[in-house]
Structures are given as C-alpha cells and as structure tokens.
C-alpha positions as CSV (number, residue, x, y, z in Angstrom):
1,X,34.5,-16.8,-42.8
2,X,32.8,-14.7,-45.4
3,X,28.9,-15.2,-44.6
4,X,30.1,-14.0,-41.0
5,X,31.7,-10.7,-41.7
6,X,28.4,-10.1,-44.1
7,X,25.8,-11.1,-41.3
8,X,27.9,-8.9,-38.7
9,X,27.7,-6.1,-41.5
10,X,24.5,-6.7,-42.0
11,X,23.6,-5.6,-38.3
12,X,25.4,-2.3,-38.4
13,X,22.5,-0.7,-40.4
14,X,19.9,-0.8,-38.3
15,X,21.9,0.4,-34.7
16,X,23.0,3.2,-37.5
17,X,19.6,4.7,-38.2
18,X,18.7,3.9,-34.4
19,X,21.7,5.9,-33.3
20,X,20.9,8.9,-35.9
21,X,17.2,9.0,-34.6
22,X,18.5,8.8,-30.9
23,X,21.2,11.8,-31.8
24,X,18.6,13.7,-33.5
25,X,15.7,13.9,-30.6
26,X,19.6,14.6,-28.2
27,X,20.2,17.7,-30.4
28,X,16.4,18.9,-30.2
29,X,16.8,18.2,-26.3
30,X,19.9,19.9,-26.3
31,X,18.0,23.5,-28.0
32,X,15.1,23.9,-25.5
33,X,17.7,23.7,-23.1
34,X,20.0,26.1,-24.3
35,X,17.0,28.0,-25.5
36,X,15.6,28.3,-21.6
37,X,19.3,29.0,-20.2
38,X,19.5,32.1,-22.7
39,X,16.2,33.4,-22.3
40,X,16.7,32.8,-18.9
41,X,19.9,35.3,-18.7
42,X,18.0,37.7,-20.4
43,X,15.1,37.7,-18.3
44,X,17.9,38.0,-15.0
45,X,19.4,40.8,-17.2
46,X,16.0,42.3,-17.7
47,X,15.0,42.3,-14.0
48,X,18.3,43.8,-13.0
49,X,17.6,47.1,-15.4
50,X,14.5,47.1,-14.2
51,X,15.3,47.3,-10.2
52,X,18.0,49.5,-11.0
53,X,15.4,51.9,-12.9
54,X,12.9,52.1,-10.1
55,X,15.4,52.1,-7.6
56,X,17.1,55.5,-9.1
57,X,14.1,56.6,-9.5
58,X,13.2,56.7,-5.9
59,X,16.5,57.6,-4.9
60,X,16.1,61.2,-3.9
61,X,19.5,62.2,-5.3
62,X,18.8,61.2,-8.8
63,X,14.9,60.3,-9.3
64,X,11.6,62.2,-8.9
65,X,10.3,59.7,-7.4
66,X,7.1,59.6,-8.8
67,X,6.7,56.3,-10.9
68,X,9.1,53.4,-10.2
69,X,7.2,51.1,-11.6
70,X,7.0,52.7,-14.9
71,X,10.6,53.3,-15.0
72,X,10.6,49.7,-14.0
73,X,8.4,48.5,-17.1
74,X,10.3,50.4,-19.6
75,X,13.6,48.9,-18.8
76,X,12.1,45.3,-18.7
77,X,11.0,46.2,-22.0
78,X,13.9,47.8,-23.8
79,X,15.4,44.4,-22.4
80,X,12.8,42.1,-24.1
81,X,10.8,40.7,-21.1
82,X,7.4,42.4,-19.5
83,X,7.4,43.5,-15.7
84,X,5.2,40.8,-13.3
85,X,5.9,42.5,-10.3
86,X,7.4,45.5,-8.4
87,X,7.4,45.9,-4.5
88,X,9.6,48.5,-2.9
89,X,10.1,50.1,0.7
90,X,12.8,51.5,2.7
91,X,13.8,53.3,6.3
92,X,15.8,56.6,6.5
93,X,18.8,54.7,6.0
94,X,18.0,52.6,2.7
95,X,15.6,51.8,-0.3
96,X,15.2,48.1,-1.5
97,X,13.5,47.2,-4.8
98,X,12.2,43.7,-6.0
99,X,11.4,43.3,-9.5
100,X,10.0,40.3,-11.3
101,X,10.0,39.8,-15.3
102,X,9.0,37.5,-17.1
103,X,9.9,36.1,-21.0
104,X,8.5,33.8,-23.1
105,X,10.8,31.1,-25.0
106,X,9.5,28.7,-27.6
107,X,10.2,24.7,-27.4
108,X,10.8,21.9,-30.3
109,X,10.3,19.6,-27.9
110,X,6.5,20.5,-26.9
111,X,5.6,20.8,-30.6
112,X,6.7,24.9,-30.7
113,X,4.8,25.5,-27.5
114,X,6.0,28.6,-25.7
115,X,7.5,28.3,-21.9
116,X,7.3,31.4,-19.7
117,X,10.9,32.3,-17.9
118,X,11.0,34.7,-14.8
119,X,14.0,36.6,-12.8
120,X,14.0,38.5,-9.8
121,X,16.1,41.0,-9.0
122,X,16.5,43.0,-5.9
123,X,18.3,46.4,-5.6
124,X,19.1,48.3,-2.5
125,X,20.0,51.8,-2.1
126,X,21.8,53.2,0.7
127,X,21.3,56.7,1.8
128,X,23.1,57.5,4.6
129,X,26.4,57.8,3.2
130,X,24.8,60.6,1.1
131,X,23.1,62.2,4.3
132,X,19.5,61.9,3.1
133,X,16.8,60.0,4.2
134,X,14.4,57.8,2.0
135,X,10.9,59.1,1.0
136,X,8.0,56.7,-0.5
C-alpha cells in the first residue's frame, strides 16, 4: 500500500509544473487582452472628443468654423490617440462629423510588438431647433 501512495505522489510533480507553465502563458493571454479592451476604450473615448471638437467647431452658434480638423487632432491628442480621419458635411438642417483615431498598445504575447487600435465616432448637430442653417 505504501509504494502506491509514493508512485501516485510521484506523478503530481510533473502535471504541477505543467499546470504552472499552462497558468502562466493564461495570465500573459489574459494582459494583451485586457491591454487591447483598455486601449480600446480610450481610443472610443478619444474619437468621441474629437467629433465633438470639430463638430462645435462648425456649429455656427459656438465655432468659427474654420478648422475642424485641427480642433479634431488636438482633442485626439489631449486623449492619447492621433486623428486617422475626419469627414464632415451637413444640409441646412444638420451637421454630421466622422472621426477616426487610432492608438497603439504593446503585446507580451507577440514578444512586445505594438498593435494599432482604432475608434470611430460620429457626431451630429442639429440646427433647426436653433433656427440657423449649416455652413461648410
């Protein structure tokens, strides 16, 4: 009865370290995902200041209306991501901004490789509750 209990314990060991190594390369998973979900929220964050920006900025009633997309980059800055893209229109009723920003995120898992996150946000202004009529 003895030698049994010491060749069961004797088998332990090894699905030990194999379950430390498996638990290990779980937790390194676990960061790059965590660390592409947040930098992920802050890109979102960063494209909806943005938007916002260039939206009030060609919004008659509180903007100049000269340079959305400047007002766009600086608020995808101040919110740590860099502006990809900026389109914007409207019709005397409304003004619609897209903005797309873009972070970058480092991984364990790709041997501290950097992945690129982006976010898109949209923003519409309407105008003809205020009586006024969009301008480009």
């Amino acid at each position: 009865m003895r030698r049994l209990v010491a060749a069961d314990a004797a088998g332990i060991t090894p699905l030990a370290a194999v379950m430390m190594v498996v638990m290990l390369l779980l937790g390194v998973v676990l960061h790059d995902v965590t660390a592409l979900y947040g930098a992920r929220g802050i890109a979102q964050t960063a494209a909806d200041a943005a938007a916002k920006a260039a939206g009030l900025e060609l919004t008659p009633l509180f903007g100049v209306g000269n340079d959305p997309a400047s007002a766009a980059r600086e608020y995808a800055a101040r919110n740590g991501a860099e502006l990809a893209s900026l389109s914007y229109g409207g019709r005397s009723a409304y003004i619609w901004v897209t903005v797309r920003v873009e972070r970058e995120v480092e991984l364990l898992v790709m041997g501290g490789r950097k992945a690129r996150v982006g976010a898109t946000a949209r923003c519409y202004f309407d105008l003809a509750s205020q009586g006024r009529s969009a301008h480009r």
